[in-house]
C-alpha positions in Angstrom: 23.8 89.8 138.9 24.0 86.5 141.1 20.8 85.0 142.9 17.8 87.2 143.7 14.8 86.4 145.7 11.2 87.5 145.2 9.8 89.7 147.3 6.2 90.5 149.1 4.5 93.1 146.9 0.5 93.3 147.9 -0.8 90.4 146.9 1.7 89.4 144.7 5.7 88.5 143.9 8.0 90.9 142.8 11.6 90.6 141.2 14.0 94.0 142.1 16.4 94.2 139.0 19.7 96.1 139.9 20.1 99.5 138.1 23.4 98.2 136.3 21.2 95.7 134.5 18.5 97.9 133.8 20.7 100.2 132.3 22.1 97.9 130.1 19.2 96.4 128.8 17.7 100.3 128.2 15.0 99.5 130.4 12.9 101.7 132.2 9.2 101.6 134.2 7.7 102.3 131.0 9.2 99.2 129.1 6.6 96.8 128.6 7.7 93.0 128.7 6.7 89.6 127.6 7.4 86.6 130.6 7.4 83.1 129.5 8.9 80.1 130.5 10.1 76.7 128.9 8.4 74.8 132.3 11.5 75.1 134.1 13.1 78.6 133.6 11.8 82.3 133.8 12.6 84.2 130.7 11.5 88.3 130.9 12.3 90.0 127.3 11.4 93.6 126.6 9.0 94.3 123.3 10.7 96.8 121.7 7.9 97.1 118.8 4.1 96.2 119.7 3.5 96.5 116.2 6.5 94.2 114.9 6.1 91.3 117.4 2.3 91.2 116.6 3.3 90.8 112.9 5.9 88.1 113.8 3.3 86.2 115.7 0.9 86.5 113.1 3.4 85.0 110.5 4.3 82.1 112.7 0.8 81.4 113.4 0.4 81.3 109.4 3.5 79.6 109.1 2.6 76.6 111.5 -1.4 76.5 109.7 0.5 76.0 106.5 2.4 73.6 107.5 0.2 71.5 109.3 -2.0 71.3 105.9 0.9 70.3 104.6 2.0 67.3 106.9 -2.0 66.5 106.9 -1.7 66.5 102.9 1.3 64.0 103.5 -0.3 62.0 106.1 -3.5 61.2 105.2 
């Protein structure tokens, strides 16, 4: 893989992934992807399921609204 720079594209940046990687990963111009970062590093993952990562976020969200009654409950 090694180091890869960003390149002009309109009024943008662009990243060039090598076909090797693409290929591995099974992705194609049609894969969509979710970018994040942790403040200090780029991380692209493909969504392989709309649907399922919706539901996934949702039950986080719910997850982290429980438990902040809970802490509250604890707390105060």
């Amino acid at each position: 893989m090694g180091t890869k720079h960003l390149i002009k594209h309109g009024n943008s940046l662009a990243l060039v992934i090598d076909r090797g990687v693409l290929d591995l990963l099974e992705l194609d111009a049609t894969t969509p992807l979710r970018v994040s970062t942790d403040g200090r590093r780029l991380v692209i993952t493909p969504v392989r399921n709309l649907e399922a990562e919706k539901k996934w976020r949702d039950t986080v969200e719910d997850g982290n609204q429980r438990l902040e009654k809970i802490i509250r409950g604890m707390v105060g």
